[in-house]
PAZADO-136901 format. One line per 10 residues: their letters; for each residue y, x, z of C-alpha. Coordinates in steps of 0.1 Angstrom, whole numbers, plus 5000, padded with zeros to 4 digits. Layout:
A	Y:X:Z  ...
END
This chain:
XXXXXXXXXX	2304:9080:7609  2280:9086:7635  2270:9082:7677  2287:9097:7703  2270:9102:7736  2285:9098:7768  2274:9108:7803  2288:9095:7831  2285:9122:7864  2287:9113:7900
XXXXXXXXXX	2308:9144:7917  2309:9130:7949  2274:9140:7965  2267:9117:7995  2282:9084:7981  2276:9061:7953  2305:9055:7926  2312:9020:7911  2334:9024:7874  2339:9008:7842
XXXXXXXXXX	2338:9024:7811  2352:9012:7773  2349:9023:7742  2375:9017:7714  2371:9022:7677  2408:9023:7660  2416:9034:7626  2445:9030:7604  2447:8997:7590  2438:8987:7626
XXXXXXXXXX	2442:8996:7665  2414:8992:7690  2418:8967:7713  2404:8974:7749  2384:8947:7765  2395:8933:7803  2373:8923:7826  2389:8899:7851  2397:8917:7883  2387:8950:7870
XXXXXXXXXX	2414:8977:7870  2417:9000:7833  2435:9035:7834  2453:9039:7802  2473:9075:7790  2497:9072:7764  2507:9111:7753  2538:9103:7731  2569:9128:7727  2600:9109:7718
XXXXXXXXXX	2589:9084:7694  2571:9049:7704  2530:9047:7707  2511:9021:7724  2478:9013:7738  2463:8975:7731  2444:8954:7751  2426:8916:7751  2417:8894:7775  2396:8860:7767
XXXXXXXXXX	2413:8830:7786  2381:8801:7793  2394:8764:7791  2392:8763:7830  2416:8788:7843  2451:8782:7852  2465:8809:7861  2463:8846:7841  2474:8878:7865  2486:8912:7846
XXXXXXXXXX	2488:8933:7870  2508:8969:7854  2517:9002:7873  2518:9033:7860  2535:9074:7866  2553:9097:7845  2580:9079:7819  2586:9043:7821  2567:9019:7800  2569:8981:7785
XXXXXXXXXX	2544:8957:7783  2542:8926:7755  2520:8900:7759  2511:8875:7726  2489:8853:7714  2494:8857:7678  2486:8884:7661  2478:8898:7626  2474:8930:7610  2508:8934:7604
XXXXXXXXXX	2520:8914:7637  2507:8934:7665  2519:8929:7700  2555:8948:7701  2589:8942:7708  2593:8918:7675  2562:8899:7687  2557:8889:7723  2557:8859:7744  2562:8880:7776
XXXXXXXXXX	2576:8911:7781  2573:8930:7815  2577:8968:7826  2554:8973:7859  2547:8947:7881  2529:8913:7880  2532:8888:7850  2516:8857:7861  2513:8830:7835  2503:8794:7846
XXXXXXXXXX	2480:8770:7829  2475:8792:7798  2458:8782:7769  2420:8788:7756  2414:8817:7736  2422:8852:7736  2452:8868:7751  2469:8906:7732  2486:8930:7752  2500:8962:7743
XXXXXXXXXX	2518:8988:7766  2541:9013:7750  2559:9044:7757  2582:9065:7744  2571:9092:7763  2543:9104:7779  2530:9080:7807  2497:9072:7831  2492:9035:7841  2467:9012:7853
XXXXXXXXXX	2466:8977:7841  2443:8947:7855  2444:8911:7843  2429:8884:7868  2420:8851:7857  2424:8819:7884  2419:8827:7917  2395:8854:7914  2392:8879:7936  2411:8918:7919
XXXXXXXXXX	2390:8947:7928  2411:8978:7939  2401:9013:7932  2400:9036:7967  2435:9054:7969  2451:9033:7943  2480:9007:7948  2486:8974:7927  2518:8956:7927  2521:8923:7937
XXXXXXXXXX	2541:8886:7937  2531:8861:7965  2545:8828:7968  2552:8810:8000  2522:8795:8016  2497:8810:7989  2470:8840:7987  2466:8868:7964  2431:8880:7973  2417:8915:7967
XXXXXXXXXX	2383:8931:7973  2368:8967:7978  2336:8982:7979  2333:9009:8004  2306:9034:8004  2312:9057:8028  2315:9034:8065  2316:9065:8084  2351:9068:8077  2378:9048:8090
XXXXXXXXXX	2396:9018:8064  2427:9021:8063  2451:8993:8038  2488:8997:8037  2508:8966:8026  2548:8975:8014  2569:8946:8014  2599:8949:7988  2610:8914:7995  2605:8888:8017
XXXXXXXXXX	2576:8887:8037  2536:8889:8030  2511:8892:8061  2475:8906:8057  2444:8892:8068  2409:8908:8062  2369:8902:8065  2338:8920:8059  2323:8901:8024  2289:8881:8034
XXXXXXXXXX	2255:8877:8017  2269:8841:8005  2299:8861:7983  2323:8830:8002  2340:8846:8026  2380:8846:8020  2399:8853:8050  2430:8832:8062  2455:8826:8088  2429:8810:8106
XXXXXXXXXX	2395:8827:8099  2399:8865:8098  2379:8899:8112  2414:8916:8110  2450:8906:8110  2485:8923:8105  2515:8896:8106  2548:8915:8115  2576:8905:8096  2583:8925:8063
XXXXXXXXXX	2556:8960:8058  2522:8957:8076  2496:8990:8075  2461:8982:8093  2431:9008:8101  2398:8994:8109  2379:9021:8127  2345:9029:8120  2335:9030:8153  2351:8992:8154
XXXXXXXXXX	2321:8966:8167  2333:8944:8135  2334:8974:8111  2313:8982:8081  2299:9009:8100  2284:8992:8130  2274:8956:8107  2258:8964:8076  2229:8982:8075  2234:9001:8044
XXXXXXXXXX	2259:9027:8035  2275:9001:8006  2297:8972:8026  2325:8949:8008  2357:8942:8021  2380:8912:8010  2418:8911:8017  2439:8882:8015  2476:8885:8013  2496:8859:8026
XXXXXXXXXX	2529:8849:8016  2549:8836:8047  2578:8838:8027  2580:8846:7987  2572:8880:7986  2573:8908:7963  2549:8936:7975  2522:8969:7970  2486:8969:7986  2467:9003:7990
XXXXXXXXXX	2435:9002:8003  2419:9037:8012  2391:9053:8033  2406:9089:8037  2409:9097:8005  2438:9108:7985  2462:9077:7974  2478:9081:7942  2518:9075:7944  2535:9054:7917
XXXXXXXXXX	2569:9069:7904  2597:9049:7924  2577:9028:7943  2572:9038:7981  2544:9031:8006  2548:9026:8038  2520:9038:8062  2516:9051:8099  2503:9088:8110  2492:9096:8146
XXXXXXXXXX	2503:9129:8163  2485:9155:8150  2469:9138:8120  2472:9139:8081  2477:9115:8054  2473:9130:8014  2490:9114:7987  2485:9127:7951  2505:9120:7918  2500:9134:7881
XXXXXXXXXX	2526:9149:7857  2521:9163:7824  2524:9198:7810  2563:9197:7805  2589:9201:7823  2600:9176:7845  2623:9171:7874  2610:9155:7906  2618:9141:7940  2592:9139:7968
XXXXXXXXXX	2601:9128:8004  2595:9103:8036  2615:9078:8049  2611:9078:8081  2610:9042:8102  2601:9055:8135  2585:9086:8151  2585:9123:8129  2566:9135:8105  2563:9169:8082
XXXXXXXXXX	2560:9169:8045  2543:9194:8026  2539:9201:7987  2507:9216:7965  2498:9216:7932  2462:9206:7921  2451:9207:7962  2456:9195:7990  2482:9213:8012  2484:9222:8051
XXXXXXXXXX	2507:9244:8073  2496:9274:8055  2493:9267:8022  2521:9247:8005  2546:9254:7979  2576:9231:7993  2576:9215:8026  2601:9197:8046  2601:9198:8085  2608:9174:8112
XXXXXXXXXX	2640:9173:8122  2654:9184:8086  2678:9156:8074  2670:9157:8044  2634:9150:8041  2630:9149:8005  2621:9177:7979  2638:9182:7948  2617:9206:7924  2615:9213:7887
XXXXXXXXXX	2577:9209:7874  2574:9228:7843  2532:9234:7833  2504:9229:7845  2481:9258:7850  2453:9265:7825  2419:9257:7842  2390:9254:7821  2373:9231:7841  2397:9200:7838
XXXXXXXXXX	2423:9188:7815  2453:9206:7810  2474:9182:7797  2475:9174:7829  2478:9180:7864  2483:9170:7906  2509:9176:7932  2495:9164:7966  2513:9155:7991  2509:9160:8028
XXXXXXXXXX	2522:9142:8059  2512:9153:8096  2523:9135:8125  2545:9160:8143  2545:9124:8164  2534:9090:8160  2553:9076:8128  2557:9051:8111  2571:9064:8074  2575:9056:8036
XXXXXXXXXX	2564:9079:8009  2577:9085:7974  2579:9105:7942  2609:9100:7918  2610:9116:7881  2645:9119:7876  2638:9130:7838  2626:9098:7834  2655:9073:7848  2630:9052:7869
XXXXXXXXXX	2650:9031:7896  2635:9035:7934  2625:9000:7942  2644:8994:7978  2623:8979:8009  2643:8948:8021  2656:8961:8055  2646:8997:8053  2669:9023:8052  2668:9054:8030
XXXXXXXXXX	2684:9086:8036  2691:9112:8010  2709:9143:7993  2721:9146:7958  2742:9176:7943  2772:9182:7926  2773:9156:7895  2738:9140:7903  2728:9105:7899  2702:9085:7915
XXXXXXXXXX	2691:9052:7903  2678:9024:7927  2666:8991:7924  2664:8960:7947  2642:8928:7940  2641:8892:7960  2623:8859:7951  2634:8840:7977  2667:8818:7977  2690:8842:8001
XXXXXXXXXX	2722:8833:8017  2731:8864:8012  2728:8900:8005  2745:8928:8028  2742:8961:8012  2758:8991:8038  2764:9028:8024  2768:9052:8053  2779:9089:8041  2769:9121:8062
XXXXXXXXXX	2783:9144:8045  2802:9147:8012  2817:9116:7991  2789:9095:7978  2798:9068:7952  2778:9036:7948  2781:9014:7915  2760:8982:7917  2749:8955:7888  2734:8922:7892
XXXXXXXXXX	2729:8921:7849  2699:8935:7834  2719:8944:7810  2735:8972:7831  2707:8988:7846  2729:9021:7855  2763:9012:7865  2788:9035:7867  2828:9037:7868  2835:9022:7836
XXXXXXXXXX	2808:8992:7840  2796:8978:7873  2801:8943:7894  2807:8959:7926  2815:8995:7941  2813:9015:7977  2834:9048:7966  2857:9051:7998  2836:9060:8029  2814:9042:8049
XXXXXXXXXX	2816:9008:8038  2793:8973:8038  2794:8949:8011  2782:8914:8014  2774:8896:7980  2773:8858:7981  2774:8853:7943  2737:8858:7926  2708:8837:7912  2693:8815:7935
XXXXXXXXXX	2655:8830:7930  2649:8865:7911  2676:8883:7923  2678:8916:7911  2701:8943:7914  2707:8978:7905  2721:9007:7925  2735:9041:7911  2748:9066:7932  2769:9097:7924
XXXXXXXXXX	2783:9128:7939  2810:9147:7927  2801:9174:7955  2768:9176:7974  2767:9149:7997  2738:9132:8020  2744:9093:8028  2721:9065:8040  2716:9030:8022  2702:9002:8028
XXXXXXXXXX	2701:8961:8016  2691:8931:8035  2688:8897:8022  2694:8870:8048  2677:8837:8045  2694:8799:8048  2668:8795:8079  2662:8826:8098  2625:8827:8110  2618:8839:8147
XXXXXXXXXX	2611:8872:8143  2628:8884:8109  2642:8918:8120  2671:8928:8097  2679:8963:8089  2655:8984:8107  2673:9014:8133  2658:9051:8126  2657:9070:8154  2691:9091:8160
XXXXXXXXXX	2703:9084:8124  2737:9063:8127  2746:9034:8101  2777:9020:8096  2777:8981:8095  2802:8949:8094  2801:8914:8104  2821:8883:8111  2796:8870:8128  2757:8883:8134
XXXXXXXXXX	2742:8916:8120  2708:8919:8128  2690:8949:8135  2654:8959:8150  2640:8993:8169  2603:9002:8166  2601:9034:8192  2573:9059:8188  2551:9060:8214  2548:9093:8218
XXXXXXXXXX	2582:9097:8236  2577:9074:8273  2622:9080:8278  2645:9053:8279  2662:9040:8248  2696:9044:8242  2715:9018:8216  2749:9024:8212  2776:9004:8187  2810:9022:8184
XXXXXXXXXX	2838:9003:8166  2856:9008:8140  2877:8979:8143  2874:8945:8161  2849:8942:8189  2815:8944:8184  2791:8935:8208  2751:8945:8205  2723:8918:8223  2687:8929:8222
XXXXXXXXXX	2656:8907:8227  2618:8914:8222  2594:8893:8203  2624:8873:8183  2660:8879:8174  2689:8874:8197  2715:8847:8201  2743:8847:8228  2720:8831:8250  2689:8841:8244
XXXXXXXXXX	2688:8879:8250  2670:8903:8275  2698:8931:8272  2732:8929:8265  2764:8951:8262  2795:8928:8257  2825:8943:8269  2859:8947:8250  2853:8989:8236  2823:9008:8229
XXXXXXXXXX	2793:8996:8237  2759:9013:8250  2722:9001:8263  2703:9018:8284  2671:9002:8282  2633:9010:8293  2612:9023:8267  2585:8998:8257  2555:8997:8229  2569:8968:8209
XXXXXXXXXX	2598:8962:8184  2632:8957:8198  2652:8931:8182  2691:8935:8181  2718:8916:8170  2757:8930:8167  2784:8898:8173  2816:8902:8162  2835:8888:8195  2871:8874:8193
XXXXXXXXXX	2862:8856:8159  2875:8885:8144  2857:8910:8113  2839:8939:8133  2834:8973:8116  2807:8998:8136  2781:9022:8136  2752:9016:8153  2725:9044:8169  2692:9042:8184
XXXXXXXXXX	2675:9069:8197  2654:9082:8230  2668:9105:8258  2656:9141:8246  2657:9133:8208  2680:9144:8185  2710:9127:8169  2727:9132:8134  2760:9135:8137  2788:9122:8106
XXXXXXXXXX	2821:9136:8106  2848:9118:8122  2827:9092:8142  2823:9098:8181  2790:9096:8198  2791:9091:8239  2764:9112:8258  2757:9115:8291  2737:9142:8313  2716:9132:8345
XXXXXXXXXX	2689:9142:8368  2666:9123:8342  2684:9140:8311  2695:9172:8317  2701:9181:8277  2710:9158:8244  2705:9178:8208  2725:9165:8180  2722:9175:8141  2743:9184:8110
XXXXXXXXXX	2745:9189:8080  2763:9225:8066  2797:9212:8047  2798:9224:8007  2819:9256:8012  2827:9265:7972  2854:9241:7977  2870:9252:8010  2862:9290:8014  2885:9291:8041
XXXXXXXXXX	2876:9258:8060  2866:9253:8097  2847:9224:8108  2849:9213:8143  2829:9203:8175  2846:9186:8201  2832:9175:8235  2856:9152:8254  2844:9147:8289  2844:9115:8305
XXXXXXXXXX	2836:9125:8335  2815:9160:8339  2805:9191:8353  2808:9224:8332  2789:9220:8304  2775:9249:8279  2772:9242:8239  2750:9260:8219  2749:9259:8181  2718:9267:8161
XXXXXXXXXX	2700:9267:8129  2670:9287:8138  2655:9261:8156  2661:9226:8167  2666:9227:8200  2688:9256:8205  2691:9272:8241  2701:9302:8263  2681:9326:8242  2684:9314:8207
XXXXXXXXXX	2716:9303:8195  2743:9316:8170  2774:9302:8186  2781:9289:8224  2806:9277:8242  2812:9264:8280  2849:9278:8287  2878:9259:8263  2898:9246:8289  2896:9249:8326
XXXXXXXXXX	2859:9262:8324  2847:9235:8301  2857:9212:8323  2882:9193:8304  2867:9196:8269  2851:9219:8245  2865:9227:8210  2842:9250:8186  2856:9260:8154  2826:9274:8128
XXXXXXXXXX	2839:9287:8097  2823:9265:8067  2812:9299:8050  2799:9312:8085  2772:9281:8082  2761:9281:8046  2737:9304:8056  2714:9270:8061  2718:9232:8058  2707:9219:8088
XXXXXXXXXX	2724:9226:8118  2713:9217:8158  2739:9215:8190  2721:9215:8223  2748:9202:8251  2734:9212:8286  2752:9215:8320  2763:9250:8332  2740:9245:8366  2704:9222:8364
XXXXXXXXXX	2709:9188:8377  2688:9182:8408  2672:9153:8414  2692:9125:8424  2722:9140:8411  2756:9127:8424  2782:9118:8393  2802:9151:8403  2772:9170:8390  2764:9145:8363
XXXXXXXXXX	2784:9142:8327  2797:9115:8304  2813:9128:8273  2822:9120:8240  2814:9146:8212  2825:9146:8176  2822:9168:8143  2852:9168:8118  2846:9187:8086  2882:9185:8075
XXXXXXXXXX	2904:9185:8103  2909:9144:8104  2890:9122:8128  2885:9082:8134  2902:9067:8164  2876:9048:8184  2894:9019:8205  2895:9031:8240  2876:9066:8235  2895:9094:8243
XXXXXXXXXX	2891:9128:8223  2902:9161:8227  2927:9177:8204  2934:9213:8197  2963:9229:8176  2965:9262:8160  2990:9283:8142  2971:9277:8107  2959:9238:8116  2973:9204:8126
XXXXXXXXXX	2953:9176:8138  2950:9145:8117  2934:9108:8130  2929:9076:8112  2929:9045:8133  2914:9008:8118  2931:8977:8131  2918:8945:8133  2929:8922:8155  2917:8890:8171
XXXXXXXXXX	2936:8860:8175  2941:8869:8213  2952:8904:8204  2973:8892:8176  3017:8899:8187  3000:8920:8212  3016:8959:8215  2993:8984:8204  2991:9016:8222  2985:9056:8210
XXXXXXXXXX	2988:9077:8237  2985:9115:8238  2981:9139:8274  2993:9171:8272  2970:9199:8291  2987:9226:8276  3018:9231:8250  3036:9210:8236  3038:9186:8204  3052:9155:8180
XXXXXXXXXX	3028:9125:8171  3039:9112:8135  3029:9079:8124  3019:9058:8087  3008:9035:8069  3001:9062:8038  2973:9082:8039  2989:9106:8021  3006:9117:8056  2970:9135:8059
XXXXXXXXXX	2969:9172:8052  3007:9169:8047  3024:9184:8079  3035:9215:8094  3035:9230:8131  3073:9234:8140  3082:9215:8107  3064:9179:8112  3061:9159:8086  3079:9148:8051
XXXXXXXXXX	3103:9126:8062  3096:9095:8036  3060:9096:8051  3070:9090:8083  3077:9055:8100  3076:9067:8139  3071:9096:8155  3076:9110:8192  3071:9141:8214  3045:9144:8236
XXXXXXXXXX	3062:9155:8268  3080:9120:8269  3053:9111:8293  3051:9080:8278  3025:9066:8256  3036:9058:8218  3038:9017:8218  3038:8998:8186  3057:8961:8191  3051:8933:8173
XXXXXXXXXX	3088:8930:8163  3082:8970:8150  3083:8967:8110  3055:8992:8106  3031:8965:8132  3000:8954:8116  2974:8932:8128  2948:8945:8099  2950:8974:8084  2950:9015:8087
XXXXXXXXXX	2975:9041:8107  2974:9069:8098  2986:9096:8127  2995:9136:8128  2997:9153:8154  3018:9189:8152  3031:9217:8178  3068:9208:8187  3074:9251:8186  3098:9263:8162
XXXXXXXXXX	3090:9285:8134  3053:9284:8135  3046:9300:8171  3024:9276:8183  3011:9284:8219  2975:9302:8225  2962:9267:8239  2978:9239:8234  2953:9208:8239  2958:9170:8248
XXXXXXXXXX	2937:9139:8249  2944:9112:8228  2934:9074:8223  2942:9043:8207  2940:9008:8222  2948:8972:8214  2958:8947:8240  2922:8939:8254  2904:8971:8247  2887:8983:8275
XXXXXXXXXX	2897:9023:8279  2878:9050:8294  2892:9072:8319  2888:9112:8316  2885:9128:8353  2915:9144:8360  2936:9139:8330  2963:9115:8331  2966:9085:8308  3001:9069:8303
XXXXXXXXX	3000:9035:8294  3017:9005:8286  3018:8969:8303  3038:8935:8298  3047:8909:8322  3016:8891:8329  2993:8906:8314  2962:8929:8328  2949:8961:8313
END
């Protein structure tokens, strides 16, 4: 019994500081209950270790409203929030007693009744949050640096409002769409307190389909800076929903924004400038990801506990052109510091602009089985290790055709389990609805709810393995501009389609080169149309590549988003990878796929990327790079991890002299323990002499290049690649077939050039055939269903009468020396390709292709 007294300090010297303060008397017959303010955000700790404790709250609900908001974020452990209007001092709110339950988000509740509403929010371990309730259409007040959660519906406003104190600095408000699509409109608040923007009165506006960042300068005419005349000004955001949307609003005036475990936000970063990011753990151990995803442009990450970091001072940090650009760290303290709580503490996050960029930011407690909440459209790219899983979540209100979720591996074998029950939060083998466990792969899911869809990912690794993911819902009526998965610069996706798969570009301004797009197939015939301002259609289009094989855009590089669209031509399913990147940048390479590049005199180089193979499992493995030329001049290859752009003077391998000079291909063999030295790996391909100006196509190059980690690559239709056997390793190729109804009773073709040596091409329709053979042997016998030499000088043709001819479906092809007890020649190379009846087929300079025609027909 007794007064406390409580002082309330303003640290921050030049500005004024607007807060709300409670206090809560509980005892033991009783809890406290916090009162909420409408519109007024509360910050609530729970420290709990492994048993239940909760924090309760009431709002009272006046006979006018109809509509109550609780809005509920939070960091650390995950927590649960039940809403009631009855309770007793036995009957709290809980899990035994609650009208609504929710675990972060917004709860909106229409038309509720008079009288007071009880919340409580429980953990079972220890956990930050924020909770706000908002009654009507009142306007929610956000805190500088910290995000709120949102649910739009179509054709309404959610409306926010913050006081700014400081309009010397620049405003900056970053709005994350999850889900469908919310625009942002904002005003400066008047004398009158009336002013709500809309899609017709506004100061500001940011309307792109799906994520929208805006920064007001304050050297803007309309800004708080040059229109109020005190240091104080208001502003009021409204977001829109132009479809259902499920989103996060940050508004911040270069301060520090405080990340939410799991939930991303997107934002934008000029060259050379920083933005900081904060979140707070507890003083236990804990196990954390931090990392970007990057939407255009490049950025650097760096890492510091209880400051902000820079290029000097950091304690993890990821750079540029790193693949991976997350962080995976174990927290265990916090430091002792007398002057603030050490229960707990801050990592801050820094990202500078190495370019204009356009990114995502995250943290992820993996301690505390949070899912990552996927952006609609957005691809992410990570690593996990050996026996990891990650846990993701994806969230629509809108009624969606369907749902197109595509898993693209870099490296490794990544599984994906996915459940549409909240039942199954964290599928796995035994209990999932659907699975991605074999490769590259894209899943379309027709069968869900029609509105709250919801869907969880997990994804495993049985060695350490990097993939991309990403899922796109597709509406019944496709607006104008929707943009479909967006394309990261020089990261490839795989995709499929039996019709239109839609993708967009946003290029960073900071590079002025053209913009290559390229779609290789996998099987059918995809064909990629790009448009600006709204998505393509076979008519409407600005660009287009439509022939029968691999397809590639040149295009001139423009400040605006590209919009693309892959068609499956033929009426037949199309299975690609697509890649988008500028001349001069660098592209990630996955094993087995073929990229096409091309030297000129306004690209003299092209830098690809890698990732090291594990090597515990394969001490004695090679991997593989292999430049086919098209046509070509002698070309060097350099191979680096010491820097990105590896050159004449830094380099650990090279190579211009396989066969003929380098001008027939280049093959480089690394041993897999040779690069575990690092994980990211660069190739520079340059030609032997500088391209002059003007440069005639003798001194120019087209080439394909590909990376095989295990000795087995993918058949493009068309492409030709270069082969190489050795005494200790055979060559192994997969080819997908999928045939049209043109190409269907059509002969399919394989043929392999010899430039040197000799050799047997064994063909099936079992992959065990793979890793199976023998130079001078061949293959087991009940593997086989074909097989022929290669100095027939003929190609290898596959009738339609043949029993082993499929019109969809998978060869599987080996290709050994013919010598006789293992004395396979020094060099023995050849070029090989695969082709249906319509493919178009690119010709290698100077190496013959033998071919196959029928009567009537035209190849």
């Amino acid at each position: 019994q007794g007064t406390y007294y409580i002082g309330v300090y303003n640290k921050a010297v030049t500005q004024a500081t607007i807060f709300s303060i409670t206090a809560t008397l509980s005892n033991a017959l009783s809890p406290g209950f916090i009162r909420l303010l409408s519109g007024v955000p509360t910050n609530g700790y729970i420290r709990s270790f492994q048993h239940r404790m909760a924090k309760y709250y009431q709002i009272y609900v006046p006979e006018i409203a109809t509509l109550l908001s609780i809005h509920l974020h939070h960091s650390l452990f995950s927590i649960d929030m039940y809403v009631t209007r009855n309770i007793s001092q036995s009957r709290m709110p809980s899990a035994s007693n609650f009208e609504y339950h929710q675990q972060t988000g917004t709860l909106n509740i229409l038309n509720p009744k008079e009288g007071s509403v009880y919340i409580a929010i429980e953990a079972q371990y220890v956990s930050a949050f924020t909770i706000t309730a908002t009654l009507s259409n009142q306007i929610l007040l956000l805190q500088d640096g910290q995000s709120v959660n949102g649910e739009v519906k179509q054709h309404w406003y959610d409306y926010y409002q913050i006081q700014v104190h400081d309009v010397s600095k620049d405003f900056t408000v970053s709005l994350t769409c999850f889900s469908g699509d919310a625009d942002l409109y904002i005003a400066i608040n008047d004398a009158s307190d009336a002013i709500r923007p809309n899609t017709t009165r506004y100061g500001w506006r940011s309307d792109h389909y799906g994520s929208d960042t805006l920064t007001i300068s304050h050297d803007d005419p309309k800004s708080c800076n040059e229109t109020s005349s005190s240091s104080d000004c208001t502003y009021i955001l409204a977001v829109y929903g132009f479809r259902n949307a499920i989103y996060s609003i940050t508004a911040s005036t270069e301060q520090v924004i405080a990340l939410q475990d799991g939930i991303p936000i997107q934002s934008q970063v000029k060259h050379g400038q920083w933005r900081y990011y904060k979140f707070m753990v507890s003083d236990e151990a804990l196990t954390l990801t931090v990392g970007i995803n990057l939407i255009s442009g490049q950025s650097d990450m760096y890492i510091m506990l209880n400051k902000e970091p820079s290029t000097d001072s950091f304690l993890y940090r990821t750079l540029s052109w790193n693949q991976d650009k997350t962080v995976h760290f174990q927290h265990l303290t916090c430091p002792n510091d007398d002057d603030d709580d050490d229960e707990m503490c801050a990592y801050y996050i820094g990202v500078y602009g190495a370019t204009e960029s356009t990114y995502s930011v995250f943290v992820q407690s993996t301690d505390s089985d949070a899912p990552y909440l996927l952006q609609d459209g957005v691809p992410i790219s990570r690593q996990i290790g050996v026996g990891q899983f990650l846990y993701l979540k994806y969230e629509s209100v809108n009624a969606l055709d369907y749902i197109t979720v595509s898993l693209t591996p870099i490296s490794g074998a990544p599984e994906c389990y996915i459940s549409d029950s909240d039942a199954v939060q964290h599928p796995f083998r035994s209990d999932y609805t659907y699975k991605m466990v074999d490769g590259a792969n894209s899943l379309q899911i027709t069968h869900f709810a029609a509105n709250d869809t919801v869907f969880y990912f997990t994804v495993f690794a049985q060695v350490s393995s990097a993939f991309a993911l990403s899922v796109v819902g597709e509406h019944y009526n496709r607006s104008a501009d929707a943009t479909g998965v967006q394309l990261v610069e020089g990261k490839i996706q795989f995709g499929s389609t039996s019709n239109w798969a839609y993708y967009s570009f946003t290029p960073s301004t900071s590079m002025q080169t053209d913009i290559i797009i390229a779609v290789y197939s996998v099987s059918g015939d995809p064909d990629i149309y790009c448009n600006v301002d709204e998505f393509p259609t076979l008519t409407r289009y600005l660009y287009a590549a439509n022939l029968d094989g691999p397809e590639t855009l040149t295009i001139p590089h423009r400040n605006e988003t590209y919009f693309c669209g892959v068609h499956a031509d033929n009426e037949a399913n199309a299975e690609f990878y697509i890649l988008a990147y500028h001349a001069h940048s660098i592209v990630t390479l996955l094993d087995d796929i073929p990229v096409i590049g091309q030297l000129d005199d306004t690209n003299n180089v092209n830098f690809y990327h890698f990732i090291a193979p594990d090597a515990d499992s394969d001490e004695h493995g090679i991997i593989s790079i292999i430049l086919t030329p098209i046509y070509s001049q002698p070309c060097f290859m350099y191979v680096s991890h010491q820097t990105y752009r590896p050159n004449a003077t830094v380099y650990e391998y090279k190579m211009n002299n396989s066969i003929n000079h380098g001008l027939n291909a280049l093959n480089l063999k690394i041993s897999k323990q040779d690069l575990s030295v690092a994980t990211d790996w660069y190739i520079s391909v340059q030609p032997v002499e500088s391209l002059s100006a003007g440069a005639s196509s003798d001194q120019s190059a087209l080439y394909t290049l590909i990376l095989t980690y295990d000795n087995v690559s993918t058949l493009s239709p068309g492409l030709p690649q270069t082969g190489i056997l050795t005494a200790a390793h055979e060559a192994y190729y997969i080819w997908h077939v999928d045939l049209s109804d043109k190409e269907s009773d059509k002969p399919l073709v394989i043929d392999v050039s010899l430039l040197t040596g000799n050799c047997t091409i064994f063909l099936s329709r079992n992959p065990s055939l793979l890793n199976s053979c023998n130079n001078g042997i061949g293959c087991p016998t009940g593997l086989v269903e074909a097989h022929q030499i290669c100095t027939e000088n003929e190609p290898f043709v596959i009738l339609p009468h043949d029993a082993y001819y499929i019109t969809q479906g998978t060869y599987y092809l080996a290709v050994c020396s013919s010598a006789q007890n293992n004395q396979v020649a020094d060099e023995t190379y050849y070029n090989i390709f695969a082709s249906t009846a319509y493919a178009l087929i690119y010709l290698s300079n100077g190496v013959p292709l033998w071919d196959y025609i029928e009567l009537d027909e035209y190849r």
